[in-house]
C-alpha positions in Angstrom: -104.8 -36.5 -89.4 -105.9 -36.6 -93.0 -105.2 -39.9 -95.3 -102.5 -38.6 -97.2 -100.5 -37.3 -94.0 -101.2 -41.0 -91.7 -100.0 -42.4 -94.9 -96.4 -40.1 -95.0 -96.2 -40.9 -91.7 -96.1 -44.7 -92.1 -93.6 -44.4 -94.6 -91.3 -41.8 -92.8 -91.3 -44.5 -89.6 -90.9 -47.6 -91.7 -88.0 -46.2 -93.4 -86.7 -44.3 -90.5 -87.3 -48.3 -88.5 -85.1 -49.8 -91.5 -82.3 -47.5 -90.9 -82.0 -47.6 -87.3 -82.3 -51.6 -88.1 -79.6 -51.6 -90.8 -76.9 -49.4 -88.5 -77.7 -51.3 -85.8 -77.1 -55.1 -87.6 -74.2 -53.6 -90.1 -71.1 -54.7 -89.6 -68.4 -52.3 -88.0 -65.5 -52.3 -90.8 -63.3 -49.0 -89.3 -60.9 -47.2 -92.3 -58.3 -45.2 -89.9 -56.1 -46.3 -86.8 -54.4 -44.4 -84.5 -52.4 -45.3 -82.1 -50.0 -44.1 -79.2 -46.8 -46.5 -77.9 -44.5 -45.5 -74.8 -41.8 -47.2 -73.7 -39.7 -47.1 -70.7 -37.9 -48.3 -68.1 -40.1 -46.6 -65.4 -42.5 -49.1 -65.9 -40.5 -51.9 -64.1 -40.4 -50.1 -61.0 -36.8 -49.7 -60.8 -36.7 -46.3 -60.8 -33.8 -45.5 -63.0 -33.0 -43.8 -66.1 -30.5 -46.2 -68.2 -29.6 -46.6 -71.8 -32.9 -46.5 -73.7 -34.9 -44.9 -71.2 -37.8 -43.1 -73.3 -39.7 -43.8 -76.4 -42.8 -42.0 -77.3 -44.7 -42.7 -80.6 -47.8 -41.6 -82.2 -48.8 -43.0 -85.0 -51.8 -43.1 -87.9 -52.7 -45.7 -90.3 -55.2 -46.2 -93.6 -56.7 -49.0 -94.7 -56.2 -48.9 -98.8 -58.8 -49.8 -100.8 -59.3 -52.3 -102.9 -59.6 -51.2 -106.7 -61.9 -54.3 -107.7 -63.6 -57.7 -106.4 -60.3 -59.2 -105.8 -56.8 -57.9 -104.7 -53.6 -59.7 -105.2 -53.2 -59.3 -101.6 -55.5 -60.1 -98.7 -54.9 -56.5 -97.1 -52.9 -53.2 -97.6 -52.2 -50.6 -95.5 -50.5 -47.4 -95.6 -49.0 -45.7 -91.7 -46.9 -42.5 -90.8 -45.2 -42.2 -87.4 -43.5 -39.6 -85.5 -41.6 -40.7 -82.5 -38.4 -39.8 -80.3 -36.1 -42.2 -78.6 -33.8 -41.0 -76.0 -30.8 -42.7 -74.6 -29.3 -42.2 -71.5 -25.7 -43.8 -70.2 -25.6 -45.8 -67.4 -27.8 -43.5 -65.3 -29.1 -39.8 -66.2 -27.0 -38.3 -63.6 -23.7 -38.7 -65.3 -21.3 -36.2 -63.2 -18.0 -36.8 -65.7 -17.1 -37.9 -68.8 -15.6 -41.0 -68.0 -18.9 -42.5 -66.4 -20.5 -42.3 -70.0 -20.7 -45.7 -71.0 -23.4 -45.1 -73.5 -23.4 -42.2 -76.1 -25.9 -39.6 -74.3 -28.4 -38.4 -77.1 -32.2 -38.5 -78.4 -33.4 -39.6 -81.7 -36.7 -37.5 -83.3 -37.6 -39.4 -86.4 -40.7 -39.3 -89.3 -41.7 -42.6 -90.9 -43.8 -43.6 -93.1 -44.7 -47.1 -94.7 -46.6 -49.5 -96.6 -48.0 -53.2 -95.4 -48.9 -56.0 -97.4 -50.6 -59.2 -96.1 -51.5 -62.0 -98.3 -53.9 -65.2 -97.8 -51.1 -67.5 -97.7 -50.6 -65.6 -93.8 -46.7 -63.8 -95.1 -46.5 -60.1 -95.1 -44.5 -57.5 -96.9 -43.7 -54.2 -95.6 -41.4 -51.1 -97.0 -40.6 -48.0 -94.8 -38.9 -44.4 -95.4 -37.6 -42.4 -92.3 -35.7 -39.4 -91.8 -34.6 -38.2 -88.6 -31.7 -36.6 -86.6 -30.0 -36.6 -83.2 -28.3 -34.5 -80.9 -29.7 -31.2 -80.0 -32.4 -30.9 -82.3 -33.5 -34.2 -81.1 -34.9 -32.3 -77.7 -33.6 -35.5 -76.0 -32.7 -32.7 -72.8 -35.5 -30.0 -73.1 -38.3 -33.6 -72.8 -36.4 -35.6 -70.3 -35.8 -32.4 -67.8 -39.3 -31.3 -68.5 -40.9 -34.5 -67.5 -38.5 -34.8 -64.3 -39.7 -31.4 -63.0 -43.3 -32.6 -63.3 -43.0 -35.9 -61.8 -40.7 -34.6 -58.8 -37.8 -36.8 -59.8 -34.3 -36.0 -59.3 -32.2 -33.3 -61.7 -30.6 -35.0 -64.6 -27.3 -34.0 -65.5 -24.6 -35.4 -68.3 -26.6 -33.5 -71.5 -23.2 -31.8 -72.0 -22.0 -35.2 -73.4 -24.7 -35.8 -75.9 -24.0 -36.4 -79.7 -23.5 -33.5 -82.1 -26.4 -32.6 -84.7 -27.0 -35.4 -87.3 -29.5 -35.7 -90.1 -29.8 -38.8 -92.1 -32.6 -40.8 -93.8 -33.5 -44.6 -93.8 -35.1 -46.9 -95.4 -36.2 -50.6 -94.8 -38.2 -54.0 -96.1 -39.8 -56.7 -93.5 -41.1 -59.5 -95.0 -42.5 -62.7 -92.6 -44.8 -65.1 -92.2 -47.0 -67.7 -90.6 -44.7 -71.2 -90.2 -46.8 -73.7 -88.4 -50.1 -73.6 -86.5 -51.9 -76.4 -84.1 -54.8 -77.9 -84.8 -56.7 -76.3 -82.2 -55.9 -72.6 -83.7 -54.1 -72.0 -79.8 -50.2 -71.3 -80.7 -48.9 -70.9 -84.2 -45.0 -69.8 -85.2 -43.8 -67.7 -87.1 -41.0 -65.5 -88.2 -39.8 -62.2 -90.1 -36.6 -60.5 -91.6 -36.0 -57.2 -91.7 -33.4 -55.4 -93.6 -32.3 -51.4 -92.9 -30.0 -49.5 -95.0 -29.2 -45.7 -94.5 -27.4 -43.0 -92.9 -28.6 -43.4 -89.2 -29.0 -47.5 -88.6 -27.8 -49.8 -90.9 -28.6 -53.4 -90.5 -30.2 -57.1 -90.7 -32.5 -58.5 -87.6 -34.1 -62.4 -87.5 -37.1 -62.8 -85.3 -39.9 -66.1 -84.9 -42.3 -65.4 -82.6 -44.8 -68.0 -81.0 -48.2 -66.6 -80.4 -50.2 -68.6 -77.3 -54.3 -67.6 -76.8 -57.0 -66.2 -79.3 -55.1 -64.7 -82.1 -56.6 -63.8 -85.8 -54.7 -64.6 -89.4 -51.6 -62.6 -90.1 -53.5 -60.8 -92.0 -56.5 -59.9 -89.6 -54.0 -59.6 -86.1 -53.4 -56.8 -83.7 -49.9 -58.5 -83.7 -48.7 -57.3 -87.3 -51.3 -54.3 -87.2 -53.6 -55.3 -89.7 -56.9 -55.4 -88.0 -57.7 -52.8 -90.6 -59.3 -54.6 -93.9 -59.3 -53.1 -97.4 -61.8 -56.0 -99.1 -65.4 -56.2 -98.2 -65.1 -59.4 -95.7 -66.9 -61.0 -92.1 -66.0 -58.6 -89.5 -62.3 -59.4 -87.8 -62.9 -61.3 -84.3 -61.4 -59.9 -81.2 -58.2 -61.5 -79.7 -56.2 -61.8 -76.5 -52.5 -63.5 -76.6 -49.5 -64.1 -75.1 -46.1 -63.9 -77.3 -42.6 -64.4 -77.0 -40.4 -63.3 -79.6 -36.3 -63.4 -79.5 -35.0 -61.3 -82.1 -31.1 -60.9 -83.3 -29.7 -58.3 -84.8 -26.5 -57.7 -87.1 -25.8 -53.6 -86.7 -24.1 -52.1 -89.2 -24.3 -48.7 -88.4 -25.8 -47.0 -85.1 -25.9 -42.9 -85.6 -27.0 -43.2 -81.5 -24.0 -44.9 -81.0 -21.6 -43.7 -83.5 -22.6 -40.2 -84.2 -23.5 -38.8 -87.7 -21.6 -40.7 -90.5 -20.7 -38.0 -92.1 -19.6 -35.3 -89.3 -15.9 -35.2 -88.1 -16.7 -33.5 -85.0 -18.9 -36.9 -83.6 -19.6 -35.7 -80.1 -17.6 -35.7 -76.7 -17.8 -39.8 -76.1 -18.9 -42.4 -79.6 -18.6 -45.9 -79.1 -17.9 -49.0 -81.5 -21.7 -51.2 -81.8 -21.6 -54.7 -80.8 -22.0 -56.3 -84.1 -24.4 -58.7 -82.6 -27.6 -57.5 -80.4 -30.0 -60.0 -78.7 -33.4 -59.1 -77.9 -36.2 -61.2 -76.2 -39.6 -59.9 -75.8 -42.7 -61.0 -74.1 -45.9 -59.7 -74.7 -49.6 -60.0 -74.2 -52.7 -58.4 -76.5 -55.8 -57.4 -76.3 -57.7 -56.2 -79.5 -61.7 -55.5 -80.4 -62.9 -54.3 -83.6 -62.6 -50.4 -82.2 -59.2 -51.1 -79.8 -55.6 -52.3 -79.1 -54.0 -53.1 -75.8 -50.9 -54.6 -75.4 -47.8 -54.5 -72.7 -44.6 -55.7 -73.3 -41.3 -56.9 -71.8 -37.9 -56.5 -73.2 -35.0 -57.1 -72.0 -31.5 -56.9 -74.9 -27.4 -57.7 -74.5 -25.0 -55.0 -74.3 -25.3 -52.6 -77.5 -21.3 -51.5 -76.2 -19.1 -54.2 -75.1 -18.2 -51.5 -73.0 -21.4 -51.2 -70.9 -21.8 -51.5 -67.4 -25.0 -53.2 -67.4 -27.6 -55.1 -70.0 -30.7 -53.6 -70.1 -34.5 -54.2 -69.8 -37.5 -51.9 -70.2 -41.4 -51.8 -70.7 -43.4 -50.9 -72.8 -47.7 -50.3 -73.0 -49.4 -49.3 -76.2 -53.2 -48.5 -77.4 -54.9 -48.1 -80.7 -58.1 -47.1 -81.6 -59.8 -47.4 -85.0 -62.6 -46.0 -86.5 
């Protein structure tokens, strides 16, 4: 090997070693998220299809960048999301009309929306959604589908379901970190969130205590914000427990109610309880490349009419990168 190629040689390793070296001891700051979210109340084990009985979502979130050295907020992050909700009466094998105790129908929505999170650990969201129930919700075509694979019994009562109904939403969440210990183990906090529009309409309250390894509100799995738009130390992992009670005012349910506008409603509406109580337990689990959680909910009547309250579960995943 002559001098001048032993000497390209050296410099081709020793810049190819620095590279390897600078990938391998960079840190991992993903740009995208996407993540999946089912809920249902199959994953109890009690092997019944009541009320909310199905929610599928997929969803995709941005980190946005920042513009300069310094952002008036700590993080920002822009999300869409496509899901379908499907409600079932008392049981999916509704023979007549008079056991519907719950309007039957799906709800197939697209959302989109844009988080805030600032140092002082509160956070500011806004969200658009348009979506529509009834048949062109495919509330029937996914639930008898997904029967026929798993071997379960034949539904029956889609007959009853809501008539077609389009509207659009929008809402704002604001929250925000109340008190933490000393030993950075359990903090509170709590959040508003207010919906106005043609398909829900209404106010919910919610604190939540957080109990484990959690990151700042604006660094948590918990208020999806592990995504960071400023050039800071790599966001640690986590793994929590949380309880959250939430309460909500409803004024206006399109999957209880029917379209707003439509005079033709469906076979069976019902009048909302104007006050909903939900309590959720949760755990977490979040590195800087995934999300894990499962979660327990269990909610009053949404009819005073019901036959039963409800519970469900609910397991999720995200993935960044």
């Amino acid at each position: 090997m002559t001098n001048s190629l032993y000497t390209t040689f050296k410099a081709c390793l020793i810049i190819a070693m620095l590279l390897v070296y600078s990938i391998c001891t960079a840190q991992y700051r993903p740009r995208y998220e996407f993540s999946f979210q089912n809920d249902n109340d199959l994953y109890l084990f009690n092997k019944q299809d009541q009320y909310y009985t199905n929610g599928i979502f997929f969803s995709f979130r941005r980190v946005v960048d920042s513009a300069g050295p310094d952002m008036s907020g700590a993080n920002k992050i822009w999300g869409v999301t496509i899901g379908q909700k499907m409600y079932n009466a008392y049981t999916a094998h509704i023979r007549y009309i008079e056991e519907v105790d719950r309007p039957i129908t799906a709800y197939l929505f697209l959302a989109a929306n844009l988080d805030q999170y600032f140092p002082n650990e509160t956070f500011l969201s806004f969200s658009g959604e348009i979506g529509t129930i009834g048949q062109r919700a495919l509330g029937r075509q996914f639930q008898e589908s997904i029967h026929r694979i798993l071997n379960l019994y034949e539904t029956a009562g889609w007959e009853y379901q809501l008539e077609n109904a389009f509207g659009a939403d929008v809402s704002a969440r604001y929250g925000g970190l109340l008190y933490r210990n000393t030993g950075d183990w359990f903090d509170l906090s709590g959040q508003a969130t207010a919906t106005l529009g043609l398909n829900h309409t209404g106010l919910s309250l919610a604190p939540t205590m957080r109990f484990g390894r959690f990151n700042p509100f604006y660094q948590s799995a918990y208020t999806f914000s592990r995504l960071q738009s400023n050039k800071q130390a790599a966001v640690g992992n986590e793994l929590f427990f949380y309880y959250s009670p939430q309460l909500n005012l409803v004024g206006y349910n399109a999957t209880l109610q029917g379209g707003m506008f439509l005079h033709n409603k469906g076979p069976v509406t019902q009048t909302p309880a104007r006050w909903v109580l939900y309590n959720q337990f949760g755990v977490m689990y979040a590195n800087s490349a995934l999300t894990l959680q499962f979660r327990y909910i269990v909610y009053s009547r949404e009819v005073p009419g019901m036959f039963f309250r409800h519970r469900y579960g609910s397991i999720g995943a995200g993935y960044r990168f």
